[in-house]
C-alpha positions in Angstrom: 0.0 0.0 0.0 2.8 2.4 1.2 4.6 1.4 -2.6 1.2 2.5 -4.3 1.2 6.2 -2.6 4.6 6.8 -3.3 4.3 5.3 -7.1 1.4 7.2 -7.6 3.0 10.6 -5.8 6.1 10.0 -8.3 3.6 10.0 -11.0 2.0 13.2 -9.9 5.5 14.8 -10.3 6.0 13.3 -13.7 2.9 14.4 -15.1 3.1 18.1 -13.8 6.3 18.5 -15.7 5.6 16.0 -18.8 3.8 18.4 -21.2 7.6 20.3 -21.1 9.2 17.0 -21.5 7.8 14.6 -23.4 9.3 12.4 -25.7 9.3 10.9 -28.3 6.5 13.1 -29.9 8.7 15.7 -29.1 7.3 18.2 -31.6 4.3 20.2 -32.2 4.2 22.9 -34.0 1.4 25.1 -33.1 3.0 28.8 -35.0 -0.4 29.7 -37.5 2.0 32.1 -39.2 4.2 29.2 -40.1 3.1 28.3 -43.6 5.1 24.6 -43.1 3.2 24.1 -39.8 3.3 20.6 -38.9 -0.1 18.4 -39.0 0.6 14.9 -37.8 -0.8 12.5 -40.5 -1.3 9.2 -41.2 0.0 9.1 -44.7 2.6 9.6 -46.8 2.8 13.1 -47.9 3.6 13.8 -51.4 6.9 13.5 -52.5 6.7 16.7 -54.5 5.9 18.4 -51.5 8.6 17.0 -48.9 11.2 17.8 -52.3 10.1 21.4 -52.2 10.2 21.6 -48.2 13.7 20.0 -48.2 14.8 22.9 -51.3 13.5 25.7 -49.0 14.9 24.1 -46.0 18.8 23.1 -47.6 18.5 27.3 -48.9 18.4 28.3 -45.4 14.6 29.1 -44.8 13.9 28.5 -40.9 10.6 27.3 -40.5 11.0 24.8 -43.5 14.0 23.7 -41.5 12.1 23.3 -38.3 9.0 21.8 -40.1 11.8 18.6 -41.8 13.2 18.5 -38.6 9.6 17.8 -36.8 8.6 15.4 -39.9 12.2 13.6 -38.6 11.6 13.6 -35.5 8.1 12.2 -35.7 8.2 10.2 -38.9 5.4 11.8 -40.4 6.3 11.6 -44.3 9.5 10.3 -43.8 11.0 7.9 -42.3 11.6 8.1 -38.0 14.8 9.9 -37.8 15.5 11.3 -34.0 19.2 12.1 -34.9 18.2 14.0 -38.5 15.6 16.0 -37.0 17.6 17.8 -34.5 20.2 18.2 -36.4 17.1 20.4 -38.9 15.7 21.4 -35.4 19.6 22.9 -34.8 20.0 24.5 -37.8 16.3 26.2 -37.6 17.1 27.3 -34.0 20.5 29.0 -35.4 17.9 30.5 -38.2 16.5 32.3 -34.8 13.0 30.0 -35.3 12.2 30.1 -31.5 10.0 27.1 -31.5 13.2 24.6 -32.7 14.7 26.7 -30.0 12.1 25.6 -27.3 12.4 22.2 -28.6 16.0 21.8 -28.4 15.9 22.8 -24.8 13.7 20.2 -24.1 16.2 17.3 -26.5 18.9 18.9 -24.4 17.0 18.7 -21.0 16.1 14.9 -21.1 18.7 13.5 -23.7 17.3 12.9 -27.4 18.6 10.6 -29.7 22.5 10.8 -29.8 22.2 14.2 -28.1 23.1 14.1 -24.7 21.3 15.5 -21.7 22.9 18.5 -21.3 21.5 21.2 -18.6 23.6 24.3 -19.8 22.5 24.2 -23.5 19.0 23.4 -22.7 19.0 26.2 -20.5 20.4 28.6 -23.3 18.0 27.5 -25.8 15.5 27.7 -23.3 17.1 31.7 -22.8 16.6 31.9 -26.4 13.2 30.7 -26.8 11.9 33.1 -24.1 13.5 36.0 -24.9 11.2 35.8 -28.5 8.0 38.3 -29.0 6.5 36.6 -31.8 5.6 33.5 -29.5 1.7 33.3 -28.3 1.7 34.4 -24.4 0.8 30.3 -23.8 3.6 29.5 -26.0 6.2 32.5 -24.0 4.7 31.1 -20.7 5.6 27.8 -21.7 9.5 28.8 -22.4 9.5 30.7 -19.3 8.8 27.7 -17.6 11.2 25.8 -19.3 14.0 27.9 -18.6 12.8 28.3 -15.0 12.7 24.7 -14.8 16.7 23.8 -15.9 17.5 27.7 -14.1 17.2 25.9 -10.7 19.4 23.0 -11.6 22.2 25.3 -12.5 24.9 27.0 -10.1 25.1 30.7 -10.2 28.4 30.4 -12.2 26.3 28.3 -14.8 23.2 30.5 -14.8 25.7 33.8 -15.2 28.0 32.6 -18.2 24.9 31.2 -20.1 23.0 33.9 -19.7 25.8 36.0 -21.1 26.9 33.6 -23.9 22.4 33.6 -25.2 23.2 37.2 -24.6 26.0 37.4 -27.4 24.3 35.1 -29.4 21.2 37.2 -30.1 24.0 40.0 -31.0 25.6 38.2 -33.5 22.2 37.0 -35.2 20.0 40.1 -34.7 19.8 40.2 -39.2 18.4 36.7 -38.7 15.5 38.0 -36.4 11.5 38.1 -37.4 
């Protein structure tokens, strides 16, 4: 009985912070402006239509990056890829799309793939993500949270020199910003 409450107590815990964690349907996009937004499905999507996304996303556009990288991630038009869809999500992030940014905090906060759990670059895409104004107030409460959430796992010296380096990083790519 004593096992049940404290199963079921660990559970509670889990749950509260799953919706910021969960894997492995790791991404959702939910951006309307996005014209690439990603709608799970159950088929195949054209191939004329992943060619084209794949063009826009190997020239460099953002969300077309972070849309192959969620398709990757969640095999949906091509095959199950974790590794290949954060290495789109990465690229995408670097494009200053703050939703890859979001996501790769969370790949970085739990470990993804061949991607390690690392708390200081989840915590500075988490920086990144919440620093955006074109995310919905849900969406910036959600990255707030996020970077809360890894923020209290960090030392001071941690928290400081990653909140400086997010710093630089928005100075070196403000021509890439919406």
């Amino acid at each position: 009985m004593l096992f049940s409450r404290v199963l079921l107590g660990c559970m509670s815990v889990f749950c509260m912070v799953a919706g910021l964690v969960t894997m492995p349907n790791l991404i959702h996009a939910q951006n309307t402006e996005n014209p690439y937004r990603v709608q799970r499905s159950h088929t195949s999507e054209p191939q004329d239509m992943l060619s084209r996304l794949r063009l826009l996303a190997e020239t460099g556009d953002g969300d077309a990056c972070y849309t192959l990288g969620a398709k990757y991630i969640n095999g949906d038009g091509l095959p199950q890829d974790y590794n290949k869809g954060v290495q789109w999500l990465k690229l995408a992030a670097e494009k200053n799309n703050a939703f890859a940014q979001f996501d790769l905090a969370r790949v970085y906060l739990v470990g993804f793939g061949e991607f390690k759990k690392n708390k200081k670059t989840a915590y500075f895409w988490a920086n990144l993500a919440a620093a955006h104004d074109t995310l919905s107030p849900r969406e910036l409460d959600k990255a707030m949270k996020l970077r809360n959430l890894v923020e209290d796992e960090l030392t001071e010296d941690e928290v400081n020199s990653t909140q400086s380096a997010a710093t630089d990083w928005l100075e070196r790519h403000k021509a890439n910003m919406p």
